[in-house]
N, C-alpha and C positions, 0 to 999 in steps of 0.2 A: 613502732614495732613493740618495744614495750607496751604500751595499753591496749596494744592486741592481742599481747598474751594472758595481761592482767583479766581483760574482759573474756576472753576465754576459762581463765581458772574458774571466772564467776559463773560463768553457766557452766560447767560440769559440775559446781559445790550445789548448786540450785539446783542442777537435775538429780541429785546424788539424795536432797533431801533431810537424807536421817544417817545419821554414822559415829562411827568410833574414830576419833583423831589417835593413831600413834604416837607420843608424844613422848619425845627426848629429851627436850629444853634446848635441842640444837637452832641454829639460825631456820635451818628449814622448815622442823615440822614447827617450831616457833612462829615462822611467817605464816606457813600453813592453818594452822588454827585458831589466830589470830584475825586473816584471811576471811574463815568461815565464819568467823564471832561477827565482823563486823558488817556479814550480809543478814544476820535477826532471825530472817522468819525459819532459820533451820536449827532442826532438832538434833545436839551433837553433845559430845562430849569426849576427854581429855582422859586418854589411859596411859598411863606409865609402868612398865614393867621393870622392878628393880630386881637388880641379881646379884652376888657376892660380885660380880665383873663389871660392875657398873659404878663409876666414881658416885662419892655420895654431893660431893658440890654440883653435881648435874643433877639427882633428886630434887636438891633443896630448890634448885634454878627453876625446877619445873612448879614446884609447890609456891615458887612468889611469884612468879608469871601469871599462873592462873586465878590466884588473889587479886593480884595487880588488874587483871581483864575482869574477873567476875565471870570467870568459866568453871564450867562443872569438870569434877579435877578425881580421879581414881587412879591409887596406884596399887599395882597387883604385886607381892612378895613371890617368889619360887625359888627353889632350891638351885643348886648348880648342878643341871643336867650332866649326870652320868657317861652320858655316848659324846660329848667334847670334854670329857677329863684329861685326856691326854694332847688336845692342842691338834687336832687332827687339821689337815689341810683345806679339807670341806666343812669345816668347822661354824664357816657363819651360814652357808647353807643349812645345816641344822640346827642350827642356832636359831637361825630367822622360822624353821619350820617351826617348832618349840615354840618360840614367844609370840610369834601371829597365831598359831593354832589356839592358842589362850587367850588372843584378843579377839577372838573372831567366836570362841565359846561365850565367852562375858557381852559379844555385840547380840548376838541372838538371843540369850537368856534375858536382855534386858532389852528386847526391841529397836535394835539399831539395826539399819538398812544393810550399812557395809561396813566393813574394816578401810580407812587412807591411809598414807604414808606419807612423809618426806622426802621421799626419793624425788630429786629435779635433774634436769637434763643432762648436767654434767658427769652423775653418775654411772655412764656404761663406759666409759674411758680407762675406769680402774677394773681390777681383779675383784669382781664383785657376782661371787656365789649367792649372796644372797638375794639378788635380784629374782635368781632361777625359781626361787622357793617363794617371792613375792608371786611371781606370776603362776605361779601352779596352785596356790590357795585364793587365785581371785582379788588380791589385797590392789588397791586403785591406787594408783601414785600421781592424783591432779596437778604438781608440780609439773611433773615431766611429759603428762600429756599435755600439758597449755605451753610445752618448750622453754619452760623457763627456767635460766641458769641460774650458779650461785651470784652471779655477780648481779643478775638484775634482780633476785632475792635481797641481796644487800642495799642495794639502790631504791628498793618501794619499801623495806621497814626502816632508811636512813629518810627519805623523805615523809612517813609518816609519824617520825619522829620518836622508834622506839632504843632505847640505848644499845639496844643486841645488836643491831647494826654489824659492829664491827666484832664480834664475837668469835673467837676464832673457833675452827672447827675440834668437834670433839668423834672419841671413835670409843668404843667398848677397852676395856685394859688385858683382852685377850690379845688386842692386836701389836702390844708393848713385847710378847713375849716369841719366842721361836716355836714356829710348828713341830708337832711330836715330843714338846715337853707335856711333862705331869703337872698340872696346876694344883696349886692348894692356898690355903687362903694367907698362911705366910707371902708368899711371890704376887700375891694380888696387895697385900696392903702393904708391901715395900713398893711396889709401882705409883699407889697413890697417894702414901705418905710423900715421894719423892717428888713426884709432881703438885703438890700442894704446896708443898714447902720451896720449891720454885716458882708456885704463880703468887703467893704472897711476899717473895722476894722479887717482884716485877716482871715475871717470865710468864705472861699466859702462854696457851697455847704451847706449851712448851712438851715435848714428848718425851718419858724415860722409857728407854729399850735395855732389856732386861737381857744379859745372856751371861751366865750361870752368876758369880757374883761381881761383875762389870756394868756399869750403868755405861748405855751409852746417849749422850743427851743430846736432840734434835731442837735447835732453837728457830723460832719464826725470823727470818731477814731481818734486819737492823739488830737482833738482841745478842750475836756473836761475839762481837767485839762488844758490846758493852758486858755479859759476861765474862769474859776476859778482862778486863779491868775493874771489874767490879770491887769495890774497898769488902764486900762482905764474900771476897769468892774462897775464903780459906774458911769462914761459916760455913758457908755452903757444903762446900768440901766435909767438913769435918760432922755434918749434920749426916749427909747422906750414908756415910763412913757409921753413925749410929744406928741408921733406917737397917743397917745390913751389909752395905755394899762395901768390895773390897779397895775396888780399883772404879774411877769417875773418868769417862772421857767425854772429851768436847767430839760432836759427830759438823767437821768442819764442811761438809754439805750442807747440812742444816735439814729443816723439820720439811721429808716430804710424804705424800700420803705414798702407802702401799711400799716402804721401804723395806718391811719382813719375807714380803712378795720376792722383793731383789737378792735377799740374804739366803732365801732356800729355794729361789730356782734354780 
């Protein structure tokens, strides 16, 4: 089943030709364009859209990957659109309108066929507005048309032996915060200072939810209890307590997608 989906990815990238890769540095559009690199005879290349809401360790991810492959690599700067200043609920639907409308201007100015995405099959599961605003701009999403989940994503770049493999997921740091707050670049860089400085204390993947000066921290399975005992957790404490934060709690569920979804339904 797997390499019926694989060889499906491969004739829609084939039929597809010429295109713009969406490019996040996440597992997906990472397998994704990786994918495309290694069928040659197609004309493609690597856009990164970065925005004050976009961790900058997912920039750099994307600028060594593409080294690392020998893909052609453009990252586009923008301002932080105006009409999600305030966290609104439809927020990534206009969000996603916003950043594909700019990748799909820079595909035709430079003679790319179409705009792809990342988006794979597991994706309609969540609270996922931005879908809506992929399919109404045209944007292809060859993951999820060839049916293929995260897990067998992980399973074809673990066996073709690239370290992202086990990479855990990343999302925008709009989604760290409560809908209907005012964003500003203070509450964006205590989000990332705070998550930085827990994945270099051995916590990737690790999510800080921001609600007013209360970090509340979602850890990936097995890192709960070794946060809890961890010899450096009165650092930690006391760092994050620097970043801004008043009050540090442990979120004893732990890290799951779409949890800000739960907090303001």
């Amino acid at each position: 089943m797997l390499e019926v989906k694989s060889l499906k990815l491969d004739s829609i990238l084939e039929d597809l030709k010429s295109f713009v890769v969406a490019f996040s540095g996440g597992v997906d559009s990472s397998f994704l364009l990786y994918r495309a690199n290694s069928l040659k005879k197609l004309n493609i290349m690597a856009v990164t859209i970065h925005t004050p809401y976009i961790p900058m360790r997912e920039i750099k991810d994307t600028t060594e990957f593409t080294k690392t492959h020998n893909i052609k690599h453009k990252i586009i700067d923008i301002y932080f659109p105006e009409i999600i200043r305030t966290n609104p609920i439809e927020r990534c639907y206009l969000c996603k309108k916003i950043l594909f409308t700019e990748l799909l201007t820079f595909a035709r100015e430079n003679n790319y066929g179409y705009v792809i995405d990342g988006t794979n099959a597991d994706d309609s599961g969540d609270f996922r507005p931005g879908l809506k605003a992929l399919r109404e701009l045209g944007i292809r999403s060859p993951l999820m048309e060839s049916g293929l989940r995260k897990s067998d994503i992980r399973e074809l770049l673990k066996k073709d032996g690239l370290p992202i493999w086990d990479k855990p997921a990343m999302a925008c740091l709009l989604t760290r915060i409560p809908y209907n707050t005012e964003i500003n670049d203070e509450i964006l860089r205590m989000v990332e200072q705070a998550e930085d400085l827990l994945f270099e204390k051995g916590y990737p993947g690790t999510r800080v939810r921001i609600h007013g000066d209360l970090a509340r921290i979602e850890c990936l399975p097995g890192y709960i209890e070794k946060i809890i005992h961890d010899p450096d957790k009165e650092l930690i404490i006391s760092n994050l307590k620097k970043i801004g934060f008043r009050y540090i709690s442990l979120d004893l569920e732990g890290y799951r997608t779409g949890s800000m979804n739960q907090v303001n339904s």
